[in-house]
C-alpha positions in Angstrom: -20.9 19.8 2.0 -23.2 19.8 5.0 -22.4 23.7 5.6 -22.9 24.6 1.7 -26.2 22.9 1.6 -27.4 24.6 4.9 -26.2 28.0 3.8 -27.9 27.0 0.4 -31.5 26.5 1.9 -30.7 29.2 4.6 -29.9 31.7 1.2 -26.9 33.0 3.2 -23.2 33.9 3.0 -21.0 31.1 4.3 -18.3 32.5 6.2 -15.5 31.1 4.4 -13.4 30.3 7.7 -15.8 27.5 8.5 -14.5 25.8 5.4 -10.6 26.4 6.0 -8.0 24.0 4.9 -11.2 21.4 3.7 -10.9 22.0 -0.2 -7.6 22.4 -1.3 -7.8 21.2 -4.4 -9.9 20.6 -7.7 -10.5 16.3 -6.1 -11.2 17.8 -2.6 -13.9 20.3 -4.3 -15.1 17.2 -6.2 -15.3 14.8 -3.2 -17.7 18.0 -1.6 -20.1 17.9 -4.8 -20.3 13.8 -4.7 -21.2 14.8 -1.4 -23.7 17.0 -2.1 -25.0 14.9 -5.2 -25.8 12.2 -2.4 -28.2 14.5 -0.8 -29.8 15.6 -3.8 -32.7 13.9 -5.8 -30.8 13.9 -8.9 -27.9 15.3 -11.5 -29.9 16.4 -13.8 -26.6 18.3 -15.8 -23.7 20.0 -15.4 -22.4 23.8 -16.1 -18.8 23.6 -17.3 -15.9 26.2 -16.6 -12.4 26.9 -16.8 -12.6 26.3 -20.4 -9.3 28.2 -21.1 -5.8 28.4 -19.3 -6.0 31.6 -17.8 -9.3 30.6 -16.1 -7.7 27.5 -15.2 -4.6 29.0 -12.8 -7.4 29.7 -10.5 -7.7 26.1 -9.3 -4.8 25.4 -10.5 -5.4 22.9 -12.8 -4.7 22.6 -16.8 -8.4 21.5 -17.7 -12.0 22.6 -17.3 -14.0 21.9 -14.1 -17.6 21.0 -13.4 -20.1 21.9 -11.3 -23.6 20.2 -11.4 -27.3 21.0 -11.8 -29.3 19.3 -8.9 -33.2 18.2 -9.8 -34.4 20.5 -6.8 -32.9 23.8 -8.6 -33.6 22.4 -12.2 -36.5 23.7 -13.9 -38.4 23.7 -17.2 -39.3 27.1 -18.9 -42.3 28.8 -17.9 -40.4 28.7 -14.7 -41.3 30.5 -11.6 -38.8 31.0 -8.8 -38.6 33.3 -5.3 -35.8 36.3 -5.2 -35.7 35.7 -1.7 -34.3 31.7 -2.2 -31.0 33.2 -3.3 -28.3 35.2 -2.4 -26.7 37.7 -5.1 -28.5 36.0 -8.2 -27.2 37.1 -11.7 -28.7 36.1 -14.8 -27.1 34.5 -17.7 -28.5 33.3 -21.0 -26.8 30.1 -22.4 -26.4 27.3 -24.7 -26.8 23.6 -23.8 -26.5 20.9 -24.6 -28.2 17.4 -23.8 -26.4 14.5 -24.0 -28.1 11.1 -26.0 -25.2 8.6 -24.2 -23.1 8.3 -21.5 -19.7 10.2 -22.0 -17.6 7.5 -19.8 -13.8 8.7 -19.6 -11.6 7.4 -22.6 -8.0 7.0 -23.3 -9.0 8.8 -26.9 -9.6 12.4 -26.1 -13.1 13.4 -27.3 -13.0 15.4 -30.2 -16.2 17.7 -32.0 -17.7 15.1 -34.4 -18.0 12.6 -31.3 -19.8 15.0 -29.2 -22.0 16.0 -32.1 -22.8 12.0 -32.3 -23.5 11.9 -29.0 -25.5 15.1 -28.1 -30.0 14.0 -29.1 -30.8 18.6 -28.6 -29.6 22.1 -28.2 -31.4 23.5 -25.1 -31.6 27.9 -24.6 -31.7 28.1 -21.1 -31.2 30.7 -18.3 -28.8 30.2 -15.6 -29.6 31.5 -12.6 -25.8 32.3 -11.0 -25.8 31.9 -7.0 -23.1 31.6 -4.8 -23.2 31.1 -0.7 -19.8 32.4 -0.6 -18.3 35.9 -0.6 -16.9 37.2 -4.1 -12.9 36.9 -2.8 -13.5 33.4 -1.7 -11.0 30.8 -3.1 -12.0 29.6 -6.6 -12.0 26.2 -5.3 -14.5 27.1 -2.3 -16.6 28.1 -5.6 -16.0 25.5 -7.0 -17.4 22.9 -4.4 -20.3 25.5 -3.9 -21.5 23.7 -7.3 -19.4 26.6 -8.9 -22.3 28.9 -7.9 -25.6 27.5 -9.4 -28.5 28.7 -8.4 -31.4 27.1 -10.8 -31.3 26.7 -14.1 -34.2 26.8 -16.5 -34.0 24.8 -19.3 -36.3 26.2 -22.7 -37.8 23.2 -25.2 -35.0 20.9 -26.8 -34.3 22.0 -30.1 -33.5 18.4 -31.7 -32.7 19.4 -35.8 -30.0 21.6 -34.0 -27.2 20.5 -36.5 -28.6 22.8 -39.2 -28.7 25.7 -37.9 -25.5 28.5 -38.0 -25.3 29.9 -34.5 -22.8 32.4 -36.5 -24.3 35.8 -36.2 -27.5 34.7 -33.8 -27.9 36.4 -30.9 -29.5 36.1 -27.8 -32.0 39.2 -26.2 -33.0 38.9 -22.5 -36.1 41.2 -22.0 -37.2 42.3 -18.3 -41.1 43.2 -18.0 -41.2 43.9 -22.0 -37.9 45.7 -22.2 -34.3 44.5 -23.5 -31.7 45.1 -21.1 -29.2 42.7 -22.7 -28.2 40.8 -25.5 -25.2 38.8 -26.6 -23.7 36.1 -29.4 -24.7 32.4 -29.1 -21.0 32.0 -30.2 -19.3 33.8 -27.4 -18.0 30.4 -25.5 -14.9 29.7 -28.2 -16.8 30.9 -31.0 -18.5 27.3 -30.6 -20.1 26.1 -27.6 -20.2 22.6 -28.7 -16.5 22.9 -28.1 -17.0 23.5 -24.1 -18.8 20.3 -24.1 -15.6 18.8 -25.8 -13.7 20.2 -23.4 -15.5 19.0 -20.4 -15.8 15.3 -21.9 -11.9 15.3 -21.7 -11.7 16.7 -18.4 -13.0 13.2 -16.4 -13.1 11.7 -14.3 -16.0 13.6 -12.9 -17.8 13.7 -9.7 -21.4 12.1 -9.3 -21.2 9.0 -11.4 -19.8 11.8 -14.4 -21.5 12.6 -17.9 -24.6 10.4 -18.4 -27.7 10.1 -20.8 -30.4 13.0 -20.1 -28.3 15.1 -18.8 -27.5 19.2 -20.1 -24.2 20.7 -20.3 -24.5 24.2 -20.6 -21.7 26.3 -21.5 -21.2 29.1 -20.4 -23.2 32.6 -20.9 -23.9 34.8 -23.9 -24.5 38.2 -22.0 -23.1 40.3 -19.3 -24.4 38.3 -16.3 -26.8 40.6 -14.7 -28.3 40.9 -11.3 -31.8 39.1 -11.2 -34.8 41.4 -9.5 -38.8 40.8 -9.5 -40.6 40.8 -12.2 -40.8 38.6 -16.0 -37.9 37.9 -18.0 -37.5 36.5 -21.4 -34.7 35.1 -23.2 -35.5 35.4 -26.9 -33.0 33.0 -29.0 -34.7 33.6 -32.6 -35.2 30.5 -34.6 -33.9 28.2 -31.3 -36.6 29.4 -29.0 -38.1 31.6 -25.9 -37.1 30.8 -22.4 -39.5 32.6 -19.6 -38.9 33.4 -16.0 -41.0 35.1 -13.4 -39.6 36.2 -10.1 -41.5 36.9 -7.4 
């Protein structure tokens, strides 16, 4: 943990030999973000993967994994952030979600009308995708890395989200005035709701798990795309704008 967070505020490549034999599992990669949640200010959400099995053989395991969004890296739209703070950056445009109770674990498995009890907003956001290790690395060094977060910039809740058909809505991320990608708001299982599901049956988590306040986001609409200088826009119609600057 003490190596991921120095090569995280040194915006380097960790070599992955100084982490051999550590994580050798999905609990070891765990026990490095409670770790790393200790050192941190705050979980202020989590970004949930693995959401089907042939992302899961990776780990191995047979359910989604977590990573979590720290309070240092967590920012509200009209964000401003430094290209040089990161490593390879890549931008995604997601959906989140923010949670309006705890999700403790449960014998029941969660299904969609609890989470829709449970969640207060839908949240557009950009994800800015960041890891400090090489792109062969073990998925489970990735894993522990906070399964490469970098920031994460969170647009205005939207909290009548219920309503609204995400069927057919699309997301368009604009750089300096110009679209250079867009993508469905239903491309994580043609619900993202449902990667929240999934993640509220996948406990116990690390950090004290899914709490009140937090975002789950799930996963991105676009092509993830490397981040450079300049103003970006995510424009997700009738749920809202979320704007970036680099510098």
């Amino acid at each position: 943990a003490a190596k991921l967070a120095q090569a995280r505020a040194d915006a380097r490549t960790l070599d992955p030999r100084e982490t051999a034999g550590q994580v050798g599992s999905v609990a070891d990669a765990y026990r490095v973000q409670d770790a790393l949640a200790a050192a941190s200010d705050a979980v202020r959400g989590w970004k949930v993967s693995a959401l089907i099995p042939e992302q899961q053989r990776g780990y191995p395991t047979d359910r989604p994994v977590a990573g979590p969004l720290f309070a240092p890296f967590f920012h509200a739209s009209p964000a401003s952030v430094t290209l040089a703070r990161f490593v390879a950056p890549l931008l995604e445009c997601e959906i989140a979600f923010r949670l309006g109770r705890d999700l403790p674990p449960s014998e029941e498995p969660y299904d969609r009308a609890d989470l829709e009890d449970a969640v207060e907003a839908l949240v557009p956001a950009i994800e800015i995708a960041d890891c400090r290790l090489p792109a062969d690395a073990p998925d489970l060094l990735k894993l522990a890395d906070d399964m490469g977060n970098g920031a994460f910039i969170a647009g205005n809740p939207v909290r009548h989200w219920r309503g609204i058909d995400l069927r057919g809505r699309e997301v368009v991320l604009s750089h300096d005035g110009r679209e250079i990608a867009r993508g469905p708001c239903i491309k994580i299982l043609g619900d993202p709701l449902m990667g929240v599901v999934g993640l509220a049956n996948a406990q116990p988590l690390p950090a004290g798990g899914l709490k009140r306040g937090q975002i789950v986001t799930t996963g991105t609409c676009i092509t993830p795309l490397p981040m450079k200088a300049g103003a970006y826009v995510a424009d997700f119609g009738v749920l809202g704008r979320v704007a970036m600057t680099v510098n």
